[in-house]
N, C-alpha and C positions, 0 to 999 in steps of 0.2 A: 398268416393270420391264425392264429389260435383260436382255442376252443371258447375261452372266456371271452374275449372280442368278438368274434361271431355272434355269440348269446346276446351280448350288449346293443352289438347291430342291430339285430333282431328286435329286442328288446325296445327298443325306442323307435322302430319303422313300424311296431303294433299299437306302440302307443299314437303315433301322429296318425295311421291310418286307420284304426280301428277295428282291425283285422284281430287275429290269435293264429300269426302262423310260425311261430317262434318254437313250439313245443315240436310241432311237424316236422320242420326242417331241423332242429337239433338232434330229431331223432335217424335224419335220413341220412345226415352227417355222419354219425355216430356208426350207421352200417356200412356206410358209404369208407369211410376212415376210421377204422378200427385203432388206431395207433390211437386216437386221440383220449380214447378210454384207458390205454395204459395195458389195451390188448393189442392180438394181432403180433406181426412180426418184432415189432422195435418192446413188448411189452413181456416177448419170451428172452427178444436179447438183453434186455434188461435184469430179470432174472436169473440168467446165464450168467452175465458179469458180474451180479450179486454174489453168487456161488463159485463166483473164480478169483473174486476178492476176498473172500472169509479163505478159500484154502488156500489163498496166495499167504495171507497173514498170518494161519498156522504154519506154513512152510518155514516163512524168516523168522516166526521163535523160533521152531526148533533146532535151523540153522544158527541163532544167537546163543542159545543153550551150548548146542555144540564148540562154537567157538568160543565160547567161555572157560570151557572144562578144557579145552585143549589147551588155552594161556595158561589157565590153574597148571595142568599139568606138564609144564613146558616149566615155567614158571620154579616149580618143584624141582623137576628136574637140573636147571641149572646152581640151584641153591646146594642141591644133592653134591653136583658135581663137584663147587665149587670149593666147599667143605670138606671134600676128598684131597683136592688138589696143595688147601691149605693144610692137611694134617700130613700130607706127604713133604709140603717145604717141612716143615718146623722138625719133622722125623726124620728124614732121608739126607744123609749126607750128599746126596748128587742134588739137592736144588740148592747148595748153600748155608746150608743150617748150622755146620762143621763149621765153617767158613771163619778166619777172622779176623 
């Protein structure tokens, strides 16, 4: 049973009965179960995993940054190489270039 159901209960057993004990008991609730305010234990854990979700999400950019720059430069790299290898065929009589 939640907070808003309870108020509701309440809420319509003042009405039939004529009473006002809805304010009283919400509030005794409210000390009684701190969780229900969004205090107390479950409302610092909350908090906590708030803050371990923002620096979970700076982590994976920078980790995506990172592996970004690496493919770039991998990337580079084998174009570099590759361009070496081709001006060594077309140059070097030992890849064939002689060849005919």
């Amino acid at each position: 049973l939640n907070h808003t159901g309870f108020s509701k209960i309440l809420k319509k057993f003042d009405k039939r009965t004529g009473l006002a004990t809805r304010e009283t008991k919400l509030k005794e609730l409210r000390l009684s179960h701190s969780f229900l305010n969004g205090g107390g234990d479950i409302g610092k854990a909350k908090e906590q995993l708030g803050g371990l979700a923002i620096r979970l999400d700076r982590i994976i950019a920078r980790h995506t940054k990172m592996v970004k720059k690496a493919k770039s430069r991998a990337r580079s790299h084998i174009m570099r190489t590759n361009k070496i290898l081709a001006d060594l065929k077309t140059d070097s009589p030992f890849f064939g270039a002689g060849e005919s």
